[in-house]
TORTORTOR-696706 format. One line per field, with one value per residue (C-alpha): x, y, z; chain; residue number from 1. Coordinates in steps of 0.05 Angstrom, whole numbers. Layout:
# residues N
px <- [X | ...];
py <- [Y | ...];
pz <- [Z | ...];
c <- [A | ...];
k <- [NUM | ...];
END
This chain:
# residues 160
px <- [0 | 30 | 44 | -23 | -25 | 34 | 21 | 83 | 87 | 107 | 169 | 174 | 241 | 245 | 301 | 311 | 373 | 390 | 402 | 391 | 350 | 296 | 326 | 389 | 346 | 300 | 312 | 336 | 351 | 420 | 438 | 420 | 472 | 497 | 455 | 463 | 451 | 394 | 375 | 368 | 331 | 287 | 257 | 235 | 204 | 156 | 187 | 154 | 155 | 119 | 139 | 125 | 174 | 124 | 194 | 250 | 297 | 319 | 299 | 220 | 213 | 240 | 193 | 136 | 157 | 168 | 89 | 56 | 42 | 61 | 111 | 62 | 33 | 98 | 141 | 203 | 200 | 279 | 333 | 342 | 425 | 428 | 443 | 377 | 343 | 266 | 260 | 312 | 263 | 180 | 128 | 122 | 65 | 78 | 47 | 103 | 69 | 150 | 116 | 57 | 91 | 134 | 75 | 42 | 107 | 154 | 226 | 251 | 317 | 346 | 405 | 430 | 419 | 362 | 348 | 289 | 303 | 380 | 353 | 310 | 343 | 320 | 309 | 260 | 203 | 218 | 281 | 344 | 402 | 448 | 499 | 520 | 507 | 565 | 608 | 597 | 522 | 500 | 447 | 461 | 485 | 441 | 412 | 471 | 519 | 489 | 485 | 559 | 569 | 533 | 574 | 635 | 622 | 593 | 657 | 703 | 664 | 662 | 740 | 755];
py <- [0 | 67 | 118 | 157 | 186 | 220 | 293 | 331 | 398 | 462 | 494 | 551 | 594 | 649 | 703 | 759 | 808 | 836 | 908 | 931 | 985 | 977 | 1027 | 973 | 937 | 996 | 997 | 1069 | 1092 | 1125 | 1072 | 1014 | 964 | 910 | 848 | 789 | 737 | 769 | 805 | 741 | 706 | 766 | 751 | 687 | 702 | 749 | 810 | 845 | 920 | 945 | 916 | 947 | 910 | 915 | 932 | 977 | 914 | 854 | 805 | 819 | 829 | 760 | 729 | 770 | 746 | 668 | 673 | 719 | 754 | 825 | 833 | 842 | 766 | 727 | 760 | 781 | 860 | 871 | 843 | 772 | 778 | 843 | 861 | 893 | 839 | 844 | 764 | 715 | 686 | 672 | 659 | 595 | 557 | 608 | 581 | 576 | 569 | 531 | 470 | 474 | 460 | 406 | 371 | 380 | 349 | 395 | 392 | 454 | 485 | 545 | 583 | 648 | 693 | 657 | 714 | 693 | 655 | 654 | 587 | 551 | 531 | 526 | 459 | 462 | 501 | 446 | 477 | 436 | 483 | 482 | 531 | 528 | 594 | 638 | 609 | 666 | 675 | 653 | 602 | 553 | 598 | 616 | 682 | 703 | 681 | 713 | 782 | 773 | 766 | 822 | 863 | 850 | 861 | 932 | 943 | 926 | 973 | 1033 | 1026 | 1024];
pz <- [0 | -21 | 45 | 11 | 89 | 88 | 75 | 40 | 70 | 34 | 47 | 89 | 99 | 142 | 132 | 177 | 183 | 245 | 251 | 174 | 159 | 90 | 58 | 46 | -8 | -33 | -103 | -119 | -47 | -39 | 18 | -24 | -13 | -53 | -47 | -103 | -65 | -27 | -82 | -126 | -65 | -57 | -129 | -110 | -39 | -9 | 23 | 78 | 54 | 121 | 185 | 254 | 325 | 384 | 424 | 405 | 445 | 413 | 457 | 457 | 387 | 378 | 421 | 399 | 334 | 346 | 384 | 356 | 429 | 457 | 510 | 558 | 537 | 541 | 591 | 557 | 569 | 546 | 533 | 566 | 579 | 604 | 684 | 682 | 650 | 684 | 652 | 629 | 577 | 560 | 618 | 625 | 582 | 523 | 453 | 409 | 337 | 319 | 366 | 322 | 258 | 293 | 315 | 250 | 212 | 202 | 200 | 233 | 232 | 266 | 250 | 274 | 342 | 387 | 437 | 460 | 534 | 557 | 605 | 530 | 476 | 404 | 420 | 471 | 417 | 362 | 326 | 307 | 311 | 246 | 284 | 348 | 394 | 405 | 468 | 529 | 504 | 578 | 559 | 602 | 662 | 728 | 723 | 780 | 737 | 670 | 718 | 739 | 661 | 644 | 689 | 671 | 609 | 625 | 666 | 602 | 565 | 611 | 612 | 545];
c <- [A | A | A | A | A | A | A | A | A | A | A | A | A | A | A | A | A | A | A | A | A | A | A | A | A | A | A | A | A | A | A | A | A | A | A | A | A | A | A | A | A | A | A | A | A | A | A | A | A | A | A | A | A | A | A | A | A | A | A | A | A | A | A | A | A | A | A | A | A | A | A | A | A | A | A | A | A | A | A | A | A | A | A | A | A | A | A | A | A | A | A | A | A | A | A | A | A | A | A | A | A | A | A | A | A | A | A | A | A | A | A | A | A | A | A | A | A | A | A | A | A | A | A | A | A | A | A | A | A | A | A | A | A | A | A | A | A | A | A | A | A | A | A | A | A | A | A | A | A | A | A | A | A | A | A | A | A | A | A | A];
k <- [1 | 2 | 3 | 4 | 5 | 6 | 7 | 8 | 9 | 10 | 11 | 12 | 13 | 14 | 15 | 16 | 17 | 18 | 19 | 20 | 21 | 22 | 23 | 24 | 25 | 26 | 27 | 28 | 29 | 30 | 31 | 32 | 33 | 34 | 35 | 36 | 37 | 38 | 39 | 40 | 41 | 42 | 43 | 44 | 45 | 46 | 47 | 48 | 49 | 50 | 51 | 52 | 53 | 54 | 55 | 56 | 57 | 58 | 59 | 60 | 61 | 62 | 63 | 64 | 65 | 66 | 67 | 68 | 69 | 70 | 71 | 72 | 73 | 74 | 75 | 76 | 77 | 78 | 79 | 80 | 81 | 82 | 83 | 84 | 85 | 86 | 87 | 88 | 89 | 90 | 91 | 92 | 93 | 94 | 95 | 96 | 97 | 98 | 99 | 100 | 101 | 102 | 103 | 104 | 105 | 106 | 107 | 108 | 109 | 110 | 111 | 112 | 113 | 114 | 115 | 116 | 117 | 118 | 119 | 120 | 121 | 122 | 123 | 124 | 125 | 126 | 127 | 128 | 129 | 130 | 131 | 132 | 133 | 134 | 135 | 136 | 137 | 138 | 139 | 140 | 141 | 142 | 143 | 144 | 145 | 146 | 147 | 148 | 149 | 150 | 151 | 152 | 153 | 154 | 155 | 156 | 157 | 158 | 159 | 160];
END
């Protein structure tokens, strides 16, 4: 009997840049950048012309992205590896729609900054991680020893 049950799913690749302004790929604009790759992937893809971050931190927006909830829904208020960091990841029992397409079939990969809980991993909301995180990122530290981190890192800065 053929495997008639099994479902193929579409593909679904999600590319974001971190810190790069729109105008980058605006056709035209004096700060357009050159892109071949990106441009050549852009003509293939959907690109989001009008995109609004529910926080001006990292951290939040990530999480707001990767469950579709405000700040004030999942608990991440800034950013998660900071000394002042007011959460260290998601309230507990936050919908991640990444489990979703797991349990629905998906093979999901995850490449690139995770930002979203410094005590999760990728792992834990379905993802398999194609690149390691950057050693010193604090993920598996207690939140003492991520503040302790966090200082002396501020320290290093403030004398330099």
């Amino acid at each position: 009997m053929r495997n008639a049950a099994i479902k193929k799913q579409p593909n679904v690749l999600i590319f974001m840049t971190d810190q790069q302004s729109s105008y980058t790929l605006c056709d035209g604009h004096y700060a357009r950048a050159k892109n071949p790759h990106l441009d050549r992937f852009r003509k293939r893809a959907v690109t989001f012309t009008n995109a609004y971050t529910p926080s001006p931190h990292c951290c939040p927006s990530r999480a707001s992205f990767f469950t579709s909830k405000y700040p004030s829904e999942h608990g991440v208020w800034n950013n998660v590896n900071v000394t002042n960091a007011l959460s260290r990841g998601p309230r507990e029992a936050t919908p991640f729609w990444s489990r979703d397409l797991k349990q629905a079939g998906y093979d999901l990969a995850f490449s690139g900054k995770w930002h979203v809980s410094n005590s999760e991993q990728p792992a834990d909301f379905g993802w398999m991680e194609l690149k390691v995180t950057a050693q010193g990122s604090g993920v598996s530290l207690s939140a003492d020893e991520q503040r302790s981190r966090a200082r002396t890192k501020e320290i290093k800065l403030l004398e330099s």
